[in-house]
N, C-alpha and C positions, 0 to 999 in steps of 0.2 A: 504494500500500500504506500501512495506518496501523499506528503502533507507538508505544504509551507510551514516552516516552525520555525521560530526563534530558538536559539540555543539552549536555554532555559529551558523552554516548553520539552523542548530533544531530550536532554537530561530527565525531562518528568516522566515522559514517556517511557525513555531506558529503564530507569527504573521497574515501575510497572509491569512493565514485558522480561524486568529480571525477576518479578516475583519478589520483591522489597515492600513489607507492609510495614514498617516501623522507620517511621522518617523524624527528625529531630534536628533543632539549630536554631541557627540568631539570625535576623535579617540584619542583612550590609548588602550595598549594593560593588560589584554586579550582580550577587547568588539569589537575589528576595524573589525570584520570580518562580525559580524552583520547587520550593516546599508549595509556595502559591499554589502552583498549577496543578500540585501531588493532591493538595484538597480539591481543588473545583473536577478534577480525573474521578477522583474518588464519589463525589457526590452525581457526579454525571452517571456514571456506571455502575453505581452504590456500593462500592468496593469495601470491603473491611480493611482497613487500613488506619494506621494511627502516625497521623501526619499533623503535629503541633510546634509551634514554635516554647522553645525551652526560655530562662532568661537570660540565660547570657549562652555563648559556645561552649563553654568548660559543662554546664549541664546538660544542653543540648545532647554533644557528644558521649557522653556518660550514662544519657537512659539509652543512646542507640548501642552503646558498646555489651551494655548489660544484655542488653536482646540477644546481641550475636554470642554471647559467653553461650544464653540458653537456648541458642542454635536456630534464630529467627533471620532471617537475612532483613540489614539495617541499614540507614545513611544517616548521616549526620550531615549538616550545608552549614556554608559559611564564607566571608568573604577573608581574604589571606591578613588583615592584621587579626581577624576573629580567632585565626589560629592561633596568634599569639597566647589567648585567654585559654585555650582547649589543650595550651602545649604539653602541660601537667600530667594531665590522664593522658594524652597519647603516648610521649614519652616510655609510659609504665606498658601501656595495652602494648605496645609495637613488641614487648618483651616477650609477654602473656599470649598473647593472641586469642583468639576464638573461635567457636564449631562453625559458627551460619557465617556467612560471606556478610562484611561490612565495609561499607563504600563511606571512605571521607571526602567531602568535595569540599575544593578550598578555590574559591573564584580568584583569582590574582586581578591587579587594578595597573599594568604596565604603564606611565606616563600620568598616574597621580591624576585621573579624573574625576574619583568620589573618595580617593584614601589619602592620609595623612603621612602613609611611606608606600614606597613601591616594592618591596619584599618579592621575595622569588619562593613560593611553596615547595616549588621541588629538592629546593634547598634542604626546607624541615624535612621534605620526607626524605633527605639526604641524613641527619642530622639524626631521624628517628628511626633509622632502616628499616623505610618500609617501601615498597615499588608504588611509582607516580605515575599517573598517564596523564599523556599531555595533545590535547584533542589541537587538531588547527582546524577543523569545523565544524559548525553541527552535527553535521553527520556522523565525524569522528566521536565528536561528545555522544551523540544516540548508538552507535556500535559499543565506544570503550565505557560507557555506564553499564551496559549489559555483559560486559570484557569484562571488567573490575572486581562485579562482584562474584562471577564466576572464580576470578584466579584470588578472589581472598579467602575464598571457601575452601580452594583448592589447596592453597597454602599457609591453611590457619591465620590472618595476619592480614590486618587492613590495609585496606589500598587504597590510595588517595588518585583524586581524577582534578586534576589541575587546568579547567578553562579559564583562559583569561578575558578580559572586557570584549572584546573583538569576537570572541567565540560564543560567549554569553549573549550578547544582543546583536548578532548578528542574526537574517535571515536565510533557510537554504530550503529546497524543495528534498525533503528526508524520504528515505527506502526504511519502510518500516515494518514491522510485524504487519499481519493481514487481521488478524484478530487477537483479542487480549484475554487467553485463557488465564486468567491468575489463579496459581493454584501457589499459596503461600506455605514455607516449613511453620511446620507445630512446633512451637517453644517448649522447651521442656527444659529445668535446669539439672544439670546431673553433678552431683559434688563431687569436688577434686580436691581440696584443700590446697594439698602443694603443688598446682598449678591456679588455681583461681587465689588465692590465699600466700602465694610464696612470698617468704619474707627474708631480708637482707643476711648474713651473707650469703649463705647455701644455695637457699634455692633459686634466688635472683642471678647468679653467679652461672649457676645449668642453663637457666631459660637465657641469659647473656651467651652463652656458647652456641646454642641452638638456634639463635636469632642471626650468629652468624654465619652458620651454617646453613641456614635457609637462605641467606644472601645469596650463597656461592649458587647451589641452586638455581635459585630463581635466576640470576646471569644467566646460566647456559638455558633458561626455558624462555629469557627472552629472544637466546641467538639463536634457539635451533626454530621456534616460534613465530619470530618479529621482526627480527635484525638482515637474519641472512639471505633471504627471498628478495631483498632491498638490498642487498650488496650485489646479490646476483645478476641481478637487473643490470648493472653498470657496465659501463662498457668501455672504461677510459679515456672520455673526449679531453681533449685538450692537456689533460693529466691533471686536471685540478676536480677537486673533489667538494662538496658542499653540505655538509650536516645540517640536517635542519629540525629543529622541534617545535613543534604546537605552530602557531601562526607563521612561526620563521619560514615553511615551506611554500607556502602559498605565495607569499612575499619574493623569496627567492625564485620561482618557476615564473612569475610574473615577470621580476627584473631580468630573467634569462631571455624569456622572448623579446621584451621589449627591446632590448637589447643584441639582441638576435646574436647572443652567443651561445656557447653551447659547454656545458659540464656535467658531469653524474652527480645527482641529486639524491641524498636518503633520506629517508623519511623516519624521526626517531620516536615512536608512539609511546615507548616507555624511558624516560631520559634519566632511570636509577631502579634497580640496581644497572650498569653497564659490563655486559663484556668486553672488557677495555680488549686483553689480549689479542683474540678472534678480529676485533675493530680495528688496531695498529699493526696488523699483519694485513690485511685488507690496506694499510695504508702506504705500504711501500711500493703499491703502482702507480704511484701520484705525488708528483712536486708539491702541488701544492692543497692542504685539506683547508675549509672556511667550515667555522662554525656557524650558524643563526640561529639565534636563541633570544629571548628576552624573561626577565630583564637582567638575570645572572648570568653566569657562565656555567653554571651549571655541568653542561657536558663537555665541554672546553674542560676544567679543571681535572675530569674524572680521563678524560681521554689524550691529555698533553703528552705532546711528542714536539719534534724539532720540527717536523712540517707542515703544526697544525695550527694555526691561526683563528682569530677569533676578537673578545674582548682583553684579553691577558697581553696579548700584544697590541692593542690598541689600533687592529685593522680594524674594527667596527666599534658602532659606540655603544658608551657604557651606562646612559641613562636617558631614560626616555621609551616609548612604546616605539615598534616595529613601523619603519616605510619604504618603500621603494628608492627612497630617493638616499636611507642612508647605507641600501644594501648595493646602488652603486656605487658608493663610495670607497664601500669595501671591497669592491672587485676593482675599483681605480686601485686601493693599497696594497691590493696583494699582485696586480700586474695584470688582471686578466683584464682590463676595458682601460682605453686610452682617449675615448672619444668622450663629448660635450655632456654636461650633465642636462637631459632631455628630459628631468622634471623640475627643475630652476622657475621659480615665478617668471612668468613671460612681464618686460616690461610695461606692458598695458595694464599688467593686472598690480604692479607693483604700488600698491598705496593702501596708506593708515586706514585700519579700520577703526572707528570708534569704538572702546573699547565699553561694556556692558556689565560690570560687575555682580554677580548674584545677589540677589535680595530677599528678604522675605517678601512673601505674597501681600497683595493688597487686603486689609482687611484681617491681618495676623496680628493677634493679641498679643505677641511674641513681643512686635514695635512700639505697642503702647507699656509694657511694663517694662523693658528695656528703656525706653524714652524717661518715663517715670524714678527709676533707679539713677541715671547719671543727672536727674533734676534735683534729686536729694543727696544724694552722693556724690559731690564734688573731685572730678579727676584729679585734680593736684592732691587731692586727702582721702583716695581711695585707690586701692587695688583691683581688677574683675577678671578672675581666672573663672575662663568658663569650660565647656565641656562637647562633645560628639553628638551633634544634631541639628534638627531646624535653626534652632538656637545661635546657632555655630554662624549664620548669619548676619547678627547684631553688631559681630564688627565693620562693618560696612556704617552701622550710627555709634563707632567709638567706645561701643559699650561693654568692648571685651579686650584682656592685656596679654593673654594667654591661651593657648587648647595644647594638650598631651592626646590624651587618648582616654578612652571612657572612663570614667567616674574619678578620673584625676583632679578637676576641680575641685573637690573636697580635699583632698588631700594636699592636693600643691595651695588651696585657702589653708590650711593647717602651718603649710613654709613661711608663706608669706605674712602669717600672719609675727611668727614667730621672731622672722627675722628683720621687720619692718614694722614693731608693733605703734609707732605714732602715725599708720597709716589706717582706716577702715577697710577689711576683704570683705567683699561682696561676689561672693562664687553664685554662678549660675547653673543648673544641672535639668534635666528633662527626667520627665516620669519613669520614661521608659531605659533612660541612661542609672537612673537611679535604684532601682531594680534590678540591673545588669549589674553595676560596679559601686554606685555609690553608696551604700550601707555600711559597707567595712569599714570606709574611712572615716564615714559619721562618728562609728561607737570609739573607732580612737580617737577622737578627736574630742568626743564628750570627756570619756574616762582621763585624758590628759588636760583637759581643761582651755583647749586653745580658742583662740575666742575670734569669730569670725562671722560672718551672716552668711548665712545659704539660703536661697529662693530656688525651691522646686518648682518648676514650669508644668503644670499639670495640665496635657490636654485629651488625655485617656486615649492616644496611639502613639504609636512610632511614625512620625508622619514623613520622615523625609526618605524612608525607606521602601514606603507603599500602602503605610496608613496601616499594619500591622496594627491586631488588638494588643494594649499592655496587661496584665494578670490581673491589676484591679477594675478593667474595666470589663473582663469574664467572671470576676467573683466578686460580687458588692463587698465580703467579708474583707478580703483586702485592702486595706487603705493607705495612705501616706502616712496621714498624719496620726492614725495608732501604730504604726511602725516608730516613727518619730518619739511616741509618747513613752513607746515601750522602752526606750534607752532610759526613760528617766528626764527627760526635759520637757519643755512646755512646745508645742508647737503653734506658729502663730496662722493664721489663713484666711487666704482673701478670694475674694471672686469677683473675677475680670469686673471692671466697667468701662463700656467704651465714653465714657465720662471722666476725661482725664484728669481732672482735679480729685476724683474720688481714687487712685493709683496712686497717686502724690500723695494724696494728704496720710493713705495706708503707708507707703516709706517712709513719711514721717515719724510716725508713731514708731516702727521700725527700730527707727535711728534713735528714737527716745529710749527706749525700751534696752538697746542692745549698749544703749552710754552703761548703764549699771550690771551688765551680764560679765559673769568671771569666764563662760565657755561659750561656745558656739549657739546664737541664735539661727532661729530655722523656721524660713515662712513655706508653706505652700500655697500655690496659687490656684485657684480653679480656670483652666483656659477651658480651649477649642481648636479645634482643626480645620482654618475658613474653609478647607478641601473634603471636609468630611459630612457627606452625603446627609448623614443620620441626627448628627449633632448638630453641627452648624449653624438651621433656620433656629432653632429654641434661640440663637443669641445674637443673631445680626439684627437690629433694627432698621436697618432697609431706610438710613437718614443718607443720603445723600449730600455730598458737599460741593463747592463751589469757589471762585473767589472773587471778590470783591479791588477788582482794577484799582480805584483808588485808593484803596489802603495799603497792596501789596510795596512795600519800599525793596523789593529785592535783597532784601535781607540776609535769604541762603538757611535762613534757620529748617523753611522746612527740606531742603534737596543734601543737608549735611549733615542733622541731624535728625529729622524723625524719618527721612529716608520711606518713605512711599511711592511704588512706580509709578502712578496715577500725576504725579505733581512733575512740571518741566518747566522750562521760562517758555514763552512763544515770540513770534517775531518783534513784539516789543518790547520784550525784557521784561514783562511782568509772568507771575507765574500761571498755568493754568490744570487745569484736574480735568483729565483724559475721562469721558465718563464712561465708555468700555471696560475701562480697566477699575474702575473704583466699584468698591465691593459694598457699598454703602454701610460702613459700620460705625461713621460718625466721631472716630476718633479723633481728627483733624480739627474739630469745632472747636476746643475749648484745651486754652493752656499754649498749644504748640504754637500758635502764629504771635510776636508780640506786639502784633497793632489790629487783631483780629480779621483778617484780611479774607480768611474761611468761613464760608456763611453756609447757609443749609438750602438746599435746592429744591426748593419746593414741586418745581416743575418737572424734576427729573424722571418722575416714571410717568405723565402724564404725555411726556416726549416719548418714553419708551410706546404706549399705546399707539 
């Protein structure tokens, strides 16, 4: 059967058709669309399947690992810093391994377009010896998801499926199963102790010997499997040879023709474990070998010889996602192309684009309590480390000094406060970030007494990821602010008003409150998600804004600081509110303009009719 899919959906699919009912993880983009499509599959075909987002990776991975211990075929998703968080348990399971085939998918973000580093997954499953596949298309991704959990089954020991952004939302017309017999393993857990159970030195020390002994293995069943049908194919053009993994292929057979030269191209669909040996024996019929890879080196490191070139030598580059244009350059440096570079901006096209920095949406309650915050908390006498999410936007209105990585906010509020204490920290964190990481840092933070204000942004999803539900908004029992209570402090909380003086006058109070506190004050706020279908109307007021020509002085207050797309100057230098774009929430009326210059539109839906 064929089916336009996005890479995502390809992966849901694989899945599925591998017979994986226990799906588990964190949304991060590029992976969110994955688990997505494993539920809407599920309820389309009413499949039994237990396909939920966990709170953070480290758990997610941990209910799928537990499945495949009890011989369930499992996956865990996520995007590559999320690995970061899961590194813990996998480290240990890559020891252990398991009966039922369990697939890690770790989405890599090449070129920094939704991630805060560019990390290379195969790396970890370098680090964790365990075998990566590394898809360069959908397609690949819809075979080696069905490949993966097969050969994890096969050889005890999870296998991670490595697409990166390009393969993820990319579209390709898929060769698929014709029908979806799902016929899922029965879990059943059978006790081992000293293998489920082993404990340091003994028995971790065996399962250490055995982990690498499956290594060696596994090498020779990628070469006799994967590797060598793709050496065989070669035929020694020109004597230059070209390794390629995940998207680096596609890329490279492209730049070959465009180019219209000619070399043996391999295809590396599993880029760890390597049969280096078998591969550098192959390489002695060719001057010269090119690695493409992104964004590590990955198999360059593992496969280094005298003649093999890559990022280690600086023939290609070492940061940044895959293009055509730097894989000719890598055949300029290693000697095989001497001619013009034929993807060079053509001078016609060569001019500035204005540039568009991300913002939050019109109508995000996100900009009025951020606005709110830096009107009470003056930047020369405040700190604002903030944290991973929608949120993560507000530096664009100056409202943020810092971003680590999730639930670091708290914690880096606990440094700063420490080490700058005649300054006020004012950390910002989201529901759904808070839940994931920031708890732990709260209760140290309480038990040590450091004293800082945290505002939880609460808008009952993960919205920048796909509008994911958070845990309190599937179980009312769940809350903030008795999480908050239960450390033993008082939690303060407010709920949104698109009435900016009543924001203000709440940080006020705030800042009153927190002059006398010896540890961490802690507001939640009640938001919304303007994007969120369900919530939404209960809290837009549908006021429309406007402005008022003679009072605007071009001030800049509102395009620098309250930062709403809706507002621009027009051809005469006064400002004006785009009403396409304005989401009528009415925040703009009161406080933000200081000569009142935003009036309220009376007209504006009478015009919409």
């Amino acid at each position: 059967m064929k089916q336009t899919l996005m890479g995502n959906d390809a992966i849901a699919w694989g899945l599925i058709h591998a017979n994986v009912d226990m799906i588990s993880g964190y949304p991060g983009t590029p992976s969110s669309e994955i688990l997505s499509e494993v539920q809407k599959i599920k309820h389309k075909l009413n499949l039994d399947i237990y396909a939920e987002w966990g709170t953070n990776e480290k758990v997610g991975f941990e209910v799928a690992y537990a499945g495949a211990i009890a011989g369930r075929r499992t996956c865990a998703t996520m995007k590559q810093v999320g690995l970061n968080v899961a590194s813990d348990a996998l480290m240990s399971a890559a020891y252990i391994g398991n009966l039922g085939g369990m697939l890690l998918i770790a989405a890599d973000d090449p070129g920094f377009h939704s991630s805060q580093t560019e990390q290379d997954s195969r790396v970890f499953a370098k680090f964790a010896r365990i075998p990566v596949l590394d898809p360069a298309t959908p397609q690949d991704a819809y075979d080696l998801t069905k490949y993966g959990v097969e050969l994890s089954e096969k050889f005890q020991i999870p296998v991670m499926l490595r697409p990166v952004m390009r393969v993820c939302h990319a579209r390709e017309i898929i060769e698929m199963d014709d029908e979806t017999n799902f016929k899922p393993n029965k879990g059943e857990f059978k006790r081992d102790v000293p293998r489920w159970g082993a404990v340091p030195r003994v028995g971790r020390f065996a399962q250490g010997v055995e982990q690498l002994n499956r290594m060696e293995v596994i090498k020779e069943y990628n070469w006799d499997h994967l590797l060598k049908k793709e050496f065989d194919k070669c035929e020694g053009k020109n004597r230059v040879l070209i390794i390629t993994s995940g998207t680096g292929y596609g890329f490279a057979k492209e730049t070959l023709s465009d180019l219209n030269l000619e070399a043996d191209v391999v295809k590396v669909l599993m880029p760890y474990p390597l049969p280096v040996e078998q591969m550098r024996d192959r390489f002695k019929s060719y001057d010269k070998v090119l690695v493409v890879e992104e964004p590590y080196p990955c198999v360059e490191e593992q496969i280094a010889s005298p003649n093999v070139y890559g990022k280690n030598t600086n023939s290609i580059h070492n940061i940044d996602e895959m293009s055509k244009e730097e894989i000719l350059k890598a055949f300029v440096n290693i000697g095989l192309y001497e001619g013009e570079n034929i993807y060079a901006t053509p001078p016609s096209l060569d001019f500035e684009v204005e540039t568009r920095p991300p913002a939050l949406c019109p109508g995000c309650p996100h900009r009025d309590v951020y606005y709110a915050i830096t009107k009470v908390f003056k930047k020369k006498k405040a700190i604002y480390p903030s944290d991973i999410g929608c949120y993560t936007l507000a530096i664009a209105q100056g409202a943020i000094d810092s971003i680590l990585c999730m639930g670091a906010s708290v914690s880096m509020a606990s440094g700063f406060a420490l080490s700058d204490p005649d300054k006020t920290v004012v950390a910002t964190i989201g529901d759904g970030t808070f839940f994931h990481s920031g708890i732990a840092p709260l209760i140290n933070a309480v038990y040590q007494n450091h004293k800082f204000i945290l505002v939880i942004l609460d808008n009952s999803t993960i919205a920048m990821t796909g509008r994911q539900t958070t845990p309190s908004r599937e179980n009312k029992n769940i809350d903030i602010k008795k999480i908050v209570e239960g450390m033993g402090i008082e939690c303060m909380e407010h709920h949104y008003s698109y009435e900016m003086q009543d924001n203000v006058d709440f940080f006020r109070e705030v800042k009153k409150i927190h002059a006398d506190a010896t540890g961490p004050t802690v507001v939640v706020v009640r938001e919304f998600c303007i994007l969120d279908g369900e919530r939404a109307p209960e809290f837009i007021p549908n006021i429309f804004a406007k402005v008022d020509p003679e009072l605007c002085i071009a001030c800049d207050q509102c395009t620098t600081v309250y930062k709403c797309p809706p507002m621009a100057y027009n051809e005469d230098g006064v400002i004006e509110i785009d009403p396409f774009l304005c989401a009528g929430c009415g925040g703009c009326l009161d406080v933000v303009c200081p000569t009142d210059a935003f009036v309220q539109d009376f007209d504006y839906l009478k015009r919409g009719n």
